[in-house]
C-alpha positions in Angstrom: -17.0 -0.7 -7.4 -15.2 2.3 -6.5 -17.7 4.3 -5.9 -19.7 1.4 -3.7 -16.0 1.3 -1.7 -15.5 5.1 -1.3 -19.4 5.6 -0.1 -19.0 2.8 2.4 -16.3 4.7 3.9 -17.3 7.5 3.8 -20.1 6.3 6.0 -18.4 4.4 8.4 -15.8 7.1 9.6 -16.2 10.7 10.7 -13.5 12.3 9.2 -11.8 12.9 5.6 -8.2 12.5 6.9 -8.2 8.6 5.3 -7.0 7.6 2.2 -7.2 4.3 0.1 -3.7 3.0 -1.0 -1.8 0.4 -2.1 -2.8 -2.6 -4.6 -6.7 -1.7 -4.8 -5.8 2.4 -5.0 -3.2 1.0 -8.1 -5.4 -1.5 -10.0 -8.4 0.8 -9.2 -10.4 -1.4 -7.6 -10.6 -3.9 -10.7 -12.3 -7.3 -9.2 -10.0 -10.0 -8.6 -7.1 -7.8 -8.7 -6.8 -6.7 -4.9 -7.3 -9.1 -1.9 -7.9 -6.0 0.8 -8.2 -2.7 0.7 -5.8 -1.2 2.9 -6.8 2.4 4.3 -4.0 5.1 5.5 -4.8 7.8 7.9 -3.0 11.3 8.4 -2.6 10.8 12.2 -3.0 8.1 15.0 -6.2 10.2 16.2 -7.7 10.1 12.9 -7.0 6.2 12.7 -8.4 5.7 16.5 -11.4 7.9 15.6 -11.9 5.9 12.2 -11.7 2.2 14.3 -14.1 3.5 17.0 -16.6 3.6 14.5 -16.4 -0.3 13.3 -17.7 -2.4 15.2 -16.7 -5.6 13.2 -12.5 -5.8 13.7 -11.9 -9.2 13.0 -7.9 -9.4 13.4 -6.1 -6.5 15.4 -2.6 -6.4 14.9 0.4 -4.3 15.5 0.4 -3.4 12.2 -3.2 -3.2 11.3 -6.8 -3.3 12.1 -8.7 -5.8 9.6 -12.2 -6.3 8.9 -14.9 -7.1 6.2 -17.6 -5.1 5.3 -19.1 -7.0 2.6 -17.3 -9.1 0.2 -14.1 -6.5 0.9 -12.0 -7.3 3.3 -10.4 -3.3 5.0 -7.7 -2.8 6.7 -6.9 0.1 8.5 -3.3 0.9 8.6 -1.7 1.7 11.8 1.6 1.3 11.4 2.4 4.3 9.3 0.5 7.5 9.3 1.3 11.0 7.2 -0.1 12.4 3.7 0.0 10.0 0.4 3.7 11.1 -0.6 4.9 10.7 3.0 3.3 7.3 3.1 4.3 6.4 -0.7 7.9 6.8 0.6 7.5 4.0 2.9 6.0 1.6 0.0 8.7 -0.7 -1.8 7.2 -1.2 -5.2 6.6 2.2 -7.5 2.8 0.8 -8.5 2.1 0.8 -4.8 2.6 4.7 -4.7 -1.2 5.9 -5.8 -3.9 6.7 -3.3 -7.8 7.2 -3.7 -8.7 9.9 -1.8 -12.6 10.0 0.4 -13.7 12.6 -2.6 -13.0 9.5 -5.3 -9.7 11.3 -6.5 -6.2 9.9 -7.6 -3.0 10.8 -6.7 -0.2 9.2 -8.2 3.7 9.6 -7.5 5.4 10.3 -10.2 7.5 6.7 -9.9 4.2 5.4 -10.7 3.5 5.8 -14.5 7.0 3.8 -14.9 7.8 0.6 -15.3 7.1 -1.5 -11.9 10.1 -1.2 -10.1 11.4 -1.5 -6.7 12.0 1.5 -4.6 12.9 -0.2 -1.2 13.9 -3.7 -0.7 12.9 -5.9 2.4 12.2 -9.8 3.0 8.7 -9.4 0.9 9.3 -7.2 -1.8 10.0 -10.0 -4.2 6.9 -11.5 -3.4 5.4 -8.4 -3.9 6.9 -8.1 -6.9 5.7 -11.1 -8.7 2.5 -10.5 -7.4 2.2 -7.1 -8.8 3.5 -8.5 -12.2 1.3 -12.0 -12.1 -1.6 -10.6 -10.9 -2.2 -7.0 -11.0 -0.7 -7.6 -14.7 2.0 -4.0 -14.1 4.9 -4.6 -16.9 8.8 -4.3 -15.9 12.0 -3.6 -17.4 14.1 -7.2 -16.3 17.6 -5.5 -17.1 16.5 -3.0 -14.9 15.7 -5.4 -12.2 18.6 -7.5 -12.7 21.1 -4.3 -12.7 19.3 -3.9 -9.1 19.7 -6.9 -7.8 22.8 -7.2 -9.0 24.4 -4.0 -7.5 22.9 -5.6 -4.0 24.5 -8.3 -4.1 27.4 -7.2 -5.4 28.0 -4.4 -2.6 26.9 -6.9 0.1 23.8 -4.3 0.9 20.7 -7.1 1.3 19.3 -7.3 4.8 16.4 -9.0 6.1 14.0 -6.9 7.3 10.2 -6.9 7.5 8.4 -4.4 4.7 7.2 -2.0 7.8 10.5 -1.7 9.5 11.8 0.9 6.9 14.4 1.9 9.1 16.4 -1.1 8.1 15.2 -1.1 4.4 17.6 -0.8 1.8 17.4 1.9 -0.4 17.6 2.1 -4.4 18.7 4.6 -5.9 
């Protein structure tokens, strides 16, 4: 599958500055274990470049341009643009901080061969969360979570903010 994925890509834009990322990169692409496949780009250019070369966008939003191509639903990621690290340190979950590059390899963040953890807490990371743990089947240390949790709300620090407005996240250290 992740070879069907990478060549499809490959195809459709006319560059190599994309990268896969997110819950498909981190299950690799296991069947039922990802519901899009959400595709990063080094620049704004490369993303506009990439777009003007699908012709199917089915949803266009500030945050991202979706489509299916198949039975795979992409999204092209507009919102946030940079290299894998700089982009992992906008995710809010550890297992979200692995990309599949157009050549078919993986990098990983160090944070991800831990325990799932959160990095980065905004209004969806515990949905995120139990996803990740229900579905994508990542294991967690609970005392760890709870010590987290716990400091937050202890120290008054949770604030609602939406997972792409990083500027607002809180931060764990």
């Amino acid at each position: 599958m992740k070879a069907t994925i990478l060549a499809t890509l490959n195809h459709i834009i006319p560059h190599k500055n994309w990268f896969i990322s997110g819950g498909s990169a981190a299950t690799n692409f296991i069947d039922g274990r990802f519901g899009d496949i959400d595709v990063y780009f080094y620049s704004e250019d490369d993303y506009k470049k990439a777009l003007s070369s699908v012709s199917n966008t089915v949803i266009e939003s500030s945050l991202a341009s979706t489509f299916f191509i198949g039975n795979h639903l992409y999204q092209f990621v507009k919102c946030r643009f940079g290299s894998p690290y700089e982009v992992f340190e906008t995710f809010d979950l550890n297992k979200s901080c692995t990309a599949v590059l157009p050549t078919g390899e993986t990098i990983r963040s160090p944070e991800f061969d831990k325990p799932l953890y959160i990095k980065c807490l905004n209004i969806e990371t515990m949905n995120r969360f139990n996803k990740y743990v229900k579905s994508k089947g990542f294991k967690y240390d609970k005392v760890a979570l709870i010590n987290i949790l716990e400091r937050l709300i202890v120290n008054d620090l949770i604030k609602l903010t939406n997972y792409y407005d990083n500027d607002h996240a809180v931060t764990i250290y």
